[in-house]
C-alpha positions in Angstrom: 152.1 216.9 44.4 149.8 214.0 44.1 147.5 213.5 41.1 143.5 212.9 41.7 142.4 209.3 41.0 139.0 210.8 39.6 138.0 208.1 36.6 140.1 205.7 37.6 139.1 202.8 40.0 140.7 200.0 41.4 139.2 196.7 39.6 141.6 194.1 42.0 144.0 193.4 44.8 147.6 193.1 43.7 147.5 189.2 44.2 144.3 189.2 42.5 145.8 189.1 38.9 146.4 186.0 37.8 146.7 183.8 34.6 143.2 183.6 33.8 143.3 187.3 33.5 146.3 187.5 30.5 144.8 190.2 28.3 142.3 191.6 30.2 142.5 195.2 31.5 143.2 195.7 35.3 143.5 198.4 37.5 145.4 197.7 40.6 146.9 200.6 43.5 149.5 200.6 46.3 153.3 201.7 46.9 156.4 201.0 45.3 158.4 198.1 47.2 161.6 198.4 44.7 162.3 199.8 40.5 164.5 198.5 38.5 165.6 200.6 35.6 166.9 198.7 32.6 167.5 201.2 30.1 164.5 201.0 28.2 162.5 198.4 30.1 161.7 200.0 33.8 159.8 197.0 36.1 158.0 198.2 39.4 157.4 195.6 42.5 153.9 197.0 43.5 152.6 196.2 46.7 149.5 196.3 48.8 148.2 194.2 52.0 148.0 191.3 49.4 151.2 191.2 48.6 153.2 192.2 45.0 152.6 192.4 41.4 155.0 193.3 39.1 154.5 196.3 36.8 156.1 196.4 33.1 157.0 199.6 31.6 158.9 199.1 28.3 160.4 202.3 26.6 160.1 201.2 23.0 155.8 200.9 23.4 154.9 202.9 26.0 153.9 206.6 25.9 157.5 208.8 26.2 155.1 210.9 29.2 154.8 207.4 30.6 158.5 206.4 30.3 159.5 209.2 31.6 157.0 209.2 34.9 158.2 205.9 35.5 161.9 206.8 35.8 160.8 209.2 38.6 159.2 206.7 41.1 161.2 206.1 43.9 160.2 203.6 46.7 157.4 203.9 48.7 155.2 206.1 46.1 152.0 205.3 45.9 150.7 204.7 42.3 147.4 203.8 40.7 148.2 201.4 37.6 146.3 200.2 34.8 147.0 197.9 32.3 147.2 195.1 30.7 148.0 191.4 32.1 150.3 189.6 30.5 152.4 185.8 30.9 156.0 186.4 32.0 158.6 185.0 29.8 159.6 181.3 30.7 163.2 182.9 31.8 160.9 185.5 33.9 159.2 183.8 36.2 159.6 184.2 39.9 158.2 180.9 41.3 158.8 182.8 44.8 155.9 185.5 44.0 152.1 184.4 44.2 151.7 186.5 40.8 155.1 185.1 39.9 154.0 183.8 36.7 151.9 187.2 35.1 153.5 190.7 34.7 151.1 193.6 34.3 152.0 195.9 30.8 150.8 199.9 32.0 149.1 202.1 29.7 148.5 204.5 32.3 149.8 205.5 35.8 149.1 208.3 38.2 151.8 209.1 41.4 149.3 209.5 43.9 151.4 210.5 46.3 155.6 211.0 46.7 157.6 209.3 49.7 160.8 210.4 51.4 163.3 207.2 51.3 162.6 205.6 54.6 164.5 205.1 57.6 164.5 201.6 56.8 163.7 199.1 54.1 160.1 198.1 53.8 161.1 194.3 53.8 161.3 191.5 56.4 164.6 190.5 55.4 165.5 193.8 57.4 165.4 194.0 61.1 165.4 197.6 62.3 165.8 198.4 65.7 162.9 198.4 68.3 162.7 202.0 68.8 163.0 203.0 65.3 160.6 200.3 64.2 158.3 202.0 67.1 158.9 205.3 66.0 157.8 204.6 62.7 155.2 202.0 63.6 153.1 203.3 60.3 156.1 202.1 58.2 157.1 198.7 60.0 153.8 197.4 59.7 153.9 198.0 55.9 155.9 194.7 56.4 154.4 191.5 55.5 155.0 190.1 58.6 153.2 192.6 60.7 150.6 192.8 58.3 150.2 188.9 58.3 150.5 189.0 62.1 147.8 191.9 62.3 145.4 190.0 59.7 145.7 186.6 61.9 144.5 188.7 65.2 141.5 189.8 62.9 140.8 186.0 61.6 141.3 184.4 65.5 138.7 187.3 67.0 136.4 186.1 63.6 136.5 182.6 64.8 136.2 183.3 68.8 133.3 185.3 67.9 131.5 182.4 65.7 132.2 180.1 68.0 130.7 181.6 71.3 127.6 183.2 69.3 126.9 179.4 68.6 127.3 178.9 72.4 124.6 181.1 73.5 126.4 184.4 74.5 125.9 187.8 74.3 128.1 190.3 73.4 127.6 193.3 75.4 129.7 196.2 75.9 131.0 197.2 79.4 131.8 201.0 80.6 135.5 202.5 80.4 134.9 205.4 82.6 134.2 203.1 85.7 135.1 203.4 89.7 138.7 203.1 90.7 138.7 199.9 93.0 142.6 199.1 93.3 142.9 195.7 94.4 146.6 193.9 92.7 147.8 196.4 90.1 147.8 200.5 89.9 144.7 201.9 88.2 144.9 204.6 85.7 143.0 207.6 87.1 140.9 210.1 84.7 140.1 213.4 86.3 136.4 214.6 85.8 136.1 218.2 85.2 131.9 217.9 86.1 133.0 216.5 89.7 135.7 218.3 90.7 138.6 216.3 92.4 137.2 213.1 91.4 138.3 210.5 89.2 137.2 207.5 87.3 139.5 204.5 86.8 140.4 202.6 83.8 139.2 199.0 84.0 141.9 196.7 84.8 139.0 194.0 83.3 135.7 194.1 82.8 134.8 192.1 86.3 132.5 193.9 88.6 130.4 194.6 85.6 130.1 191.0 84.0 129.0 190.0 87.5 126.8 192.1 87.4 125.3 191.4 83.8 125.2 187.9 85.8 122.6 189.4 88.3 120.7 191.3 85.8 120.3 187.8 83.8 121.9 187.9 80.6 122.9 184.0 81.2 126.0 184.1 78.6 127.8 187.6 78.2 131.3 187.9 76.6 133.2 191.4 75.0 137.0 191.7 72.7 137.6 194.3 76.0 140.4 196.9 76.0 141.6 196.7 79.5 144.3 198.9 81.4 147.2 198.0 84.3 149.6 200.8 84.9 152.3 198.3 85.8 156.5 197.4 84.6 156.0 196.1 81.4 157.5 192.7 79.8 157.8 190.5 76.9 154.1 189.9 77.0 152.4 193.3 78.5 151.1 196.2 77.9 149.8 199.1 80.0 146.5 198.3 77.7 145.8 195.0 76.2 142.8 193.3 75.0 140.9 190.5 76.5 138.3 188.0 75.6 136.6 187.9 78.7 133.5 186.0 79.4 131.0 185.6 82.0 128.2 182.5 82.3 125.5 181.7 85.2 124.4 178.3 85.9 127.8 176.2 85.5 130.7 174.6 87.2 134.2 174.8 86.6 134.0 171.8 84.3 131.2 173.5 81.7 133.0 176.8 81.5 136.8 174.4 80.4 134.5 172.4 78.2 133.9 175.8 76.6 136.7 176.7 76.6 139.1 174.3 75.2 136.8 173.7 72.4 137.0 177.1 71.5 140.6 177.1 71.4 140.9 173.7 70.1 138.4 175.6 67.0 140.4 178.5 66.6 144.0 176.7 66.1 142.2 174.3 63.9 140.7 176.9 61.6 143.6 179.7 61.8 146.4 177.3 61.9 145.1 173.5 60.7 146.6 172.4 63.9 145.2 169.6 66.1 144.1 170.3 69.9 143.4 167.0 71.6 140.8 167.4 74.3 140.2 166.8 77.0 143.3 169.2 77.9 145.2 167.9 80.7 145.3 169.2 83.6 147.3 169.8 86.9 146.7 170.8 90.0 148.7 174.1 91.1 150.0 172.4 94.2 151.4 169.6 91.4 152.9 172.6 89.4 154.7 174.5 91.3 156.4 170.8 92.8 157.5 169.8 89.1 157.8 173.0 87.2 158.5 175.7 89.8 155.8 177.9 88.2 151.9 177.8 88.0 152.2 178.2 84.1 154.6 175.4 83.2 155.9 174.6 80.2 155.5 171.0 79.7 157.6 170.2 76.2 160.7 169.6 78.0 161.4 167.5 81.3 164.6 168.9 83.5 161.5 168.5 86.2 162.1 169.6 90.0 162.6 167.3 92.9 162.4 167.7 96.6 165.4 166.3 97.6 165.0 167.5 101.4 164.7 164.6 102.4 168.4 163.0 101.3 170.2 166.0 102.2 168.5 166.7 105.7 171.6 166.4 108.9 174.4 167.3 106.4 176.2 169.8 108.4 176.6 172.0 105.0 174.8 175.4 106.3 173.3 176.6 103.0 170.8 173.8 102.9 170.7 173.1 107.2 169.3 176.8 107.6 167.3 176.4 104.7 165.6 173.5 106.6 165.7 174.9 109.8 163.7 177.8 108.4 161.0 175.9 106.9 162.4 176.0 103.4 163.5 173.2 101.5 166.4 171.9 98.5 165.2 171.0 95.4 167.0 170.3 92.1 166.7 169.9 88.4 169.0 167.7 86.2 170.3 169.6 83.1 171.0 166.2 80.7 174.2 166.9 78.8 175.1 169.9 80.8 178.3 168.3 82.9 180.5 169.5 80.2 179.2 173.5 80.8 182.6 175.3 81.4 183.1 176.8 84.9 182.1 180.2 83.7 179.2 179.5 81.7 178.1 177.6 85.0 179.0 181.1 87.2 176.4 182.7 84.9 173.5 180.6 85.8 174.5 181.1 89.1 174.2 184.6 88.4 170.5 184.0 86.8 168.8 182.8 90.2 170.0 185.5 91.8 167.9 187.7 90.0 165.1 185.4 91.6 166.8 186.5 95.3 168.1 183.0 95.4 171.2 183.5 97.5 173.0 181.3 95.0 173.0 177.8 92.9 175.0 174.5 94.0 175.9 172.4 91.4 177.4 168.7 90.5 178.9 167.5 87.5 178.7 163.9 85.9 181.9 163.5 84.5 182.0 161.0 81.1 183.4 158.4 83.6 181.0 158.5 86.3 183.6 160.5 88.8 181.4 163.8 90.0 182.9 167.4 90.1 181.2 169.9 92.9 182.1 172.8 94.0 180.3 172.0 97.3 182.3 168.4 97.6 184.1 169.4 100.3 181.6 169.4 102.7 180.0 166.2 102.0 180.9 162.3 101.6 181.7 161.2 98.5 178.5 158.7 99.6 176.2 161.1 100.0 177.3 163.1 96.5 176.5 160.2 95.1 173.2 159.6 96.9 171.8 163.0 95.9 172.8 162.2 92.1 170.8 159.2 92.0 168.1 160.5 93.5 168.1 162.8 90.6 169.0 160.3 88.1 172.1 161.3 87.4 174.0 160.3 84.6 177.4 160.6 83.0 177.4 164.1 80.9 174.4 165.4 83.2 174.7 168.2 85.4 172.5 168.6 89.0 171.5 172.1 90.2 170.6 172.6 93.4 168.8 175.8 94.8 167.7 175.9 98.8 166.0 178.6 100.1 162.3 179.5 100.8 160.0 177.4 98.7 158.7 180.1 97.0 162.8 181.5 96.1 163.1 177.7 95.5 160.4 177.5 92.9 161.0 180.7 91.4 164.9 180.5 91.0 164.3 176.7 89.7 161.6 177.5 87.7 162.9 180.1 85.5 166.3 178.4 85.4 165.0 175.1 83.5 163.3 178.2 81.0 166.5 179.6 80.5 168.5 176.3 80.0 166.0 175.1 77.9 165.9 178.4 75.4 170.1 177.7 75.7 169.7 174.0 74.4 166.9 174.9 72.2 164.9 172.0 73.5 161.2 173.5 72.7 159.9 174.3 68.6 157.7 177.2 68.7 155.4 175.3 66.8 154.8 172.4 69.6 151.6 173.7 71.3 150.9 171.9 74.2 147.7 173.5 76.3 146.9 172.5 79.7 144.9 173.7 83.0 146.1 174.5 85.8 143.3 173.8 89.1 143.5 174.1 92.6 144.8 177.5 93.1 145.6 179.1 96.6 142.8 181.5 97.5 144.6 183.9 99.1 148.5 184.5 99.9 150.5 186.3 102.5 151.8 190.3 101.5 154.8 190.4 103.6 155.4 194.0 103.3 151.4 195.1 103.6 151.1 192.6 106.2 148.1 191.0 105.5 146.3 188.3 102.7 146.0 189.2 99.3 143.5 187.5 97.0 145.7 185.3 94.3 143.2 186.0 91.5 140.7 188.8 92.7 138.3 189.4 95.6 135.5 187.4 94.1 136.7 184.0 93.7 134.9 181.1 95.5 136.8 178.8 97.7 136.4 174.9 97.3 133.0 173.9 99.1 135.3 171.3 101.2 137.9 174.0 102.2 135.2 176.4 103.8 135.5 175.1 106.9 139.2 176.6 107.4 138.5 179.7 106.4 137.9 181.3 109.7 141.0 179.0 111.3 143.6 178.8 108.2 143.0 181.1 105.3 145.8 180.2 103.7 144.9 176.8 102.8 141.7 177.3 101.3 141.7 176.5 97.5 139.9 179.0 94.7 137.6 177.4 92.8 140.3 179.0 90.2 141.4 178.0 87.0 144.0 178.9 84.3 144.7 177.7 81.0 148.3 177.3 80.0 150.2 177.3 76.9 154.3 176.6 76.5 154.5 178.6 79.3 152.5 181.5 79.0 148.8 181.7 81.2 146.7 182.7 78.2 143.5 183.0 80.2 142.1 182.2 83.8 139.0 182.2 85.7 137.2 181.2 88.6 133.8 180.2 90.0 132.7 183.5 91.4 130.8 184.2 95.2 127.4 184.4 94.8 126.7 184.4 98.5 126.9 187.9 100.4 127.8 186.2 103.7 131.0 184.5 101.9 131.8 187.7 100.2 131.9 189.8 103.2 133.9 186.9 105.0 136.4 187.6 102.1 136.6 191.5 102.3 137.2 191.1 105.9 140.0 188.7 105.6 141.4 190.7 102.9 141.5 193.2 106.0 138.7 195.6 104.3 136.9 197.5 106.8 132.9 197.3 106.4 133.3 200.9 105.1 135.9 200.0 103.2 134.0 197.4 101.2 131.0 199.7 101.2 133.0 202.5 99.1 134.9 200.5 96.9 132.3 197.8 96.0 129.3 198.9 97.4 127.3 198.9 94.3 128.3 194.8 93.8 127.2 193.9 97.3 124.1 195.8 96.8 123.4 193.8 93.9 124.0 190.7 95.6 120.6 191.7 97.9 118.4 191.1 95.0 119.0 187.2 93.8 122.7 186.1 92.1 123.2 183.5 90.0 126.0 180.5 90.5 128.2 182.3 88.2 132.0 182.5 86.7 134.0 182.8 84.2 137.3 183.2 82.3 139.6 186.3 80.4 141.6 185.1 77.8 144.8 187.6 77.0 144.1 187.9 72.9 147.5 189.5 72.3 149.2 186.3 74.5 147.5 184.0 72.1 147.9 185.8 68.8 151.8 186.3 69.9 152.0 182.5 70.4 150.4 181.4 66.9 152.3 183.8 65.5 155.8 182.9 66.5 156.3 186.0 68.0 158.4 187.0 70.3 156.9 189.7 72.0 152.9 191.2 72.0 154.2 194.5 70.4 154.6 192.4 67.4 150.9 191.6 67.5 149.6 195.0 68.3 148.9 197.8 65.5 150.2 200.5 67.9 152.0 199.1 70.6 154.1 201.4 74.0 157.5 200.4 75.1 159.2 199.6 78.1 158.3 202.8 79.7 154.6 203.2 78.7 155.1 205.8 76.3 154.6 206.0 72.9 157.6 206.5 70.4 155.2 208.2 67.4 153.0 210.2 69.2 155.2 210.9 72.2 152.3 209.8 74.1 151.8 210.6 77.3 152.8 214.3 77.2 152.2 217.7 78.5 148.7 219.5 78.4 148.1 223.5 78.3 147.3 225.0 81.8 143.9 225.8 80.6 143.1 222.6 80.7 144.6 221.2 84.1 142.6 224.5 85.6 139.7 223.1 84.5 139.9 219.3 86.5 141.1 221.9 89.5 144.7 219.9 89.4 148.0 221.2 90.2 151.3 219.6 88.6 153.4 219.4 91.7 157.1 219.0 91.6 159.1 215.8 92.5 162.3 216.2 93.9 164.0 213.0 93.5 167.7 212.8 95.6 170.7 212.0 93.7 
């Protein structure tokens, strides 16, 4: 049982005590990190989200009720404590604690409530496993390092917020119960009991309705928006996750970046005291994708890509002459110092663009002395082995890796690959932040299996004013007016000039192969809107979690989420999603039907 904290208040923080306190009477609460019982000196670690204080209880002064309270506390109990501050002996101090120096002496503490011992330690020297940190999320974020993770989320969202009130924006709230309109990932569904088999979707962003805020003329509009996929999770999502999405009328592409990066080159300078050169570089995706095999490169380490096409083009060597004869092309990195890789460690990255359905990786090996090792040698010249290792710069100890396939398995195998290699050389410091934008983006791409063009961002992206003029003849060279802003890798936001033209918009349904009804149901209300005068508009999302997981040093966004799912999109504590009584599913008029998967 617990005892009442009636007449006792708390006067500080833990950290709060400090030397200029020493005999003054405090009164500080929070749970037991650790006791150590010395006979007739018993010293408590007390900790709250400020961090530790240590408590003095000393058997020869102290109350015998006291004493003998104190040998009871175990950790994790949570005590109120007052007393009296006092200097640590010279021997004493802990020049690792912020209160290192100071010791509080109790003359009175209540056990506010008991703890069970853990299923882990309450430190960070301790690394649980995932699903029992997960399980237990209440307790892992005790930790200081969640805790310090969780407090640097609240200080960046502080800062964004400042920041884009002293641009001019508005923060305004959009729906969550909205209109399903599927268009990339699956929507979550939420039955309505008032309209019987009928549902509301879960916005995958706030998009249609910032648009709209455009129309109705609120100039600047931005939210911190919960926003849900129901999609395979990764490293870095979530089947909800939290945006900092914005919407302005009135610009270009180069006023909403200018925005932009000085808000991020704010935030790391405040949070972290980091510098943020501007104007952020920039790249276009067509530039990307040839040197980085990805439209969110990572640009702290070379090992770039090269077309090298060209040199091996007439070689009889079918792996490369029917990826050439297919429209594909061969392209390579050069891993520096990597000729010495072992055979099998060499088999493995072959087996790591496979993954990317690239049918498999050629290789050469710069030996110390020049001479090259290939398991491909035999079906070239030792000229032309030679020719494709200058080409990419070969030198002695480097190793060449060559992927041919489709461009887009090329890119994608390649891409990944110079990630992987360079997490396996350690080549990057998590604390090298180098931003960039990425321009130029297709418009729309071809769906192979649906059969038709998807949009590459959404629906409403603008094409490039020069590239309308191949819309009707080749859609799939038009460029977005689409932008994205890239960190070490990750895209932490992107956005686009939207269409503010109902002719162009209705050009785009019908080339994402929407029939007039089609567009009518799904976005109806938007094209409606558009009757009635639209602003030039646009705007950009930033993915908060991406960029507090970044600053942090974090290696995934469950780290930098208070109550984050797993893999499967469920919920260790809760056990969230589960079952709900019949009553309730007769109500929405639903019926849980039975699948039958084959073995």
């Amino acid at each position: 049982m617990g005892e009442s904290l009636t007449g006792l208040k708390r006067s500080c923080m833990c950290c709060d005590v400090n030397e200029t306190m020493i005999g003054q009477e405090v009164t500080v609460m929070g749970w037991v990190q650790r006791r150590r019982d010395l006979g007739q000196l018993i010293f408590i670690a007390l900790r709250d989200k400020t961090g530790l204080v240590q408590i003095a209880i000393d058997g020869n002064t102290a109350e015998q009720s006291l004493f003998a309270k104190a040998e009871t506390i175990r950790s994790e109990y949570v005590l109120a404590v007052r007393g009296e501050v006092a200097a640590r002996t010279p021997e004493n101090v802990n020049p690792n604690m912020k209160t290192g120096k100071i010791e509080l002496i109790a003359k009175e503490l209540r056990i506010l409530s008991e703890s069970e011992t853990p299923p882990f330690q309450i430190e960070d020297s301790v690394s649980p496993k995932d699903d029992l940190r997960l399980k237990y999320r209440y307790l892992d974020l005790r930790r200081p390092s969640q805790l310090k993770n969780l407090v640097l989320r609240h200080k960046v969202v502080q800062v964004i917020r400042n920041f884009l009130d002293g641009e001019n924006f508005l923060e305004i709230e959009t729906p969550i119960l909205g209109k399903s309109t599927p268009e990339g990932a699956r929507d979550y569904l939420v039955p309505s009991r008032v309209h019987p088999g009928q549902f509301y979707g879960l916005p995958q962003s706030p998009q249609l309705y910032k648009q709209l805020l455009m129309v109705a003329g609120m100039d600047r509009y931005y939210q911190v928006a919960k926003c849900f996929r129901d999609e395979d999770l990764r490293a870095d999502r979530q089947p909800e996750f939290t945006q900092v999405d914005m919407e302005l009328s009135f610009i270009d592409e180069e006023i909403i970046m200018d925005i932009n990066e000085r808000m991020m080159q704010k935030v790391f300078k405040d949070i972290l005291d980091v510098e943020i050169p501007l104007p952020l570089p920039r790249m276009t995706y067509k530039e990307a994708m040839e040197r980085f095999g990805s439209d969110k490169p990572d640009v702290r380490f070379g090992m770039e890509l090269k077309n090298i096409s060209e040199v091996v083009a007439g070689t009889e060597f079918v792996v490369f002459k029917s990826a050439l004869e297919a429209g594909g092309s061969v392209r390579a990195i050069n891993a520096k110092g990597c000729g010495s890789f072992p055979r099998k460690k060499i088999d493995s990255l072959v087996e790591f663009v496979k993954t990317y359905r690239a049918k498999g990786l050629a290789w050469i090996a710069v030996n110390e002395d020049g001479t090259l090792k290939s398991q491909i040698a035999k079906f070239f010249t030792p000229e032309k082995l030679q020719e494709i290792v200058d080409c990419m710069e070969g030198k002695p100890g480097d190793l060449i890796l060559i992927c041919a396939d489709k461009d887009k398995v090329v890119f994608d195998s390649l891409g990944a690959l110079r990630l992987e290699l360079s997490k396996m050389l350690e080549l990057t410091k998590p604390d090298d932040f180098r931003f960039l934008w990425v321009t130029e983006f297709p418009m729309l791409e071809w769906d192979e299996e649906e059969n038709r063009y998807v949009a590459v961002h959404h629906p409403f992206t603008a094409p490039m004013d020069e590239d309308l003029p191949l819309i009707d003849t080749k859609p799939g060279e038009v460029r977005a007016k689409a932008y994205d802003i890239v960190l070490n890798g990750y895209e932490l936001g992107g956005g686009s000039i939207r269409i503010h033209r109902r002719d162009i918009q209705q050009k785009m349904f019908e080339l994402l192969g929407f029939t007039p009804e089609d567009a009518q149901e799904r976005f109806g209300f938007l094209m409606d809107a558009f009757k009635y005068g639209v602003p030039p508009h646009g705007g950009l999302a930033f993915g908060l979690d991406r960029i507090i997981m970044l600053m942090s040093g974090a290696s995934s966004i469950r780290d930098v989420i208070a109550f984050p799912k797993v893999k499967d999109a469920s919920c260790p504590m809760t056990d969230a999603p589960g079952v709900v009584e019949e009553k309730q599913l007769d109500e929405l008029g639903i019926a849980i039907k039975e699948v039958i998967t084959e073995e």
